[in-house]
C-alpha positions as CSV (number, residue, x, y, z in Angstrom):
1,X,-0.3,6.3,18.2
2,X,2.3,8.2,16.3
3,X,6.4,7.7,15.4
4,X,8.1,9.6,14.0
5,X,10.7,8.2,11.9
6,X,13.6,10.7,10.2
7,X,14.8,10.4,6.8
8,X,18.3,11.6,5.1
9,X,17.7,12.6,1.1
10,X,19.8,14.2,-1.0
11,X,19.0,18.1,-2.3
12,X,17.6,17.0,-5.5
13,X,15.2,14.7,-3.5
14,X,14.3,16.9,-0.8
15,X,12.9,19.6,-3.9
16,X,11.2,17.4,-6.0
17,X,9.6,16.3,-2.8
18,X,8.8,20.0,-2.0
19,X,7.3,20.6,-5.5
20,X,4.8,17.4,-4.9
21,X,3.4,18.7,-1.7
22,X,2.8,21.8,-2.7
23,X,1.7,21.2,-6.7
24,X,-0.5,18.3,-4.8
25,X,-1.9,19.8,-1.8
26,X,-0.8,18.1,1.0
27,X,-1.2,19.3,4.2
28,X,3.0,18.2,4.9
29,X,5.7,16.0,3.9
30,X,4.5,13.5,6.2
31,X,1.4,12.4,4.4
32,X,3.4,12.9,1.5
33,X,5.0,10.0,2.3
34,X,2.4,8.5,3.9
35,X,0.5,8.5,0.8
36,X,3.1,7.0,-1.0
37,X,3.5,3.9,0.9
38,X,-0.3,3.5,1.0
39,X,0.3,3.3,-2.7
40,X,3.1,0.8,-2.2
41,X,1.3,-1.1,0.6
42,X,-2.2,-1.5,-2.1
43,X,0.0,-2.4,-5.1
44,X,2.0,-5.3,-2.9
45,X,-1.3,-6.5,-2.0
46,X,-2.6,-6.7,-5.8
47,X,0.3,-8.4,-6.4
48,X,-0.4,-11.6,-3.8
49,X,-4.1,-11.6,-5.1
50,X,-2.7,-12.4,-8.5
51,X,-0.5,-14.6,-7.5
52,X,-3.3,-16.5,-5.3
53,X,-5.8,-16.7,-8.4
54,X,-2.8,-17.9,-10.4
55,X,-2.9,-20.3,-8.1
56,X,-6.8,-20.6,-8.1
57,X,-6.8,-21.2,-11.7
58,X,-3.6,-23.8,-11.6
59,X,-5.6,-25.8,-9.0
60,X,-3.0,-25.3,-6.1
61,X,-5.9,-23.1,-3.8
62,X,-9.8,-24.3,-3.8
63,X,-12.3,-21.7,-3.1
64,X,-15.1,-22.8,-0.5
65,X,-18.6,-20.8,-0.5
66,X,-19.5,-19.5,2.7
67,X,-22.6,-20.8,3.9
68,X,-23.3,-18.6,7.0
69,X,-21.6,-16.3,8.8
70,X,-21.0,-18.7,11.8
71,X,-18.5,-20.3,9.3
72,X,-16.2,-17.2,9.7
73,X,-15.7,-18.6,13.6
């Protein structure tokens, strides 16, 4: 299922925006923007596996082999 969610940007927003979808090929502004927060949503998550093998590496987090597949249960 689909929202639709509206956005107020400022001229000089709304053309460089313009530009993008057009110099990039995409099919609208929608997944422009969709695209970027795919990009924002992938770089948050790099960011918490760091920080969890920071952690692995300090000792705070063990890692535990999976034996079977009945452990995932």
């Amino acid at each position: 299922m689909r929202n639709i969610v509206n956005i107020s940007l400022p001229n000089d927003m709304v053309n460089i925006v313009k530009k993008e979808v057009k110099k990039r090929g995409y099919a609208s502004t929608s997944e422009f923007f969709r695209h970027l927060i795919r990009m924002w949503n992938q770089e948050k998550l790099a960011e918490e596996l760091k920080k969890d093998y920071g952690d692995v590496k300090k000792g705070k987090i063990k890692l535990r082999t999976l034996k079977s597949l009945k452990a995932l249960r």
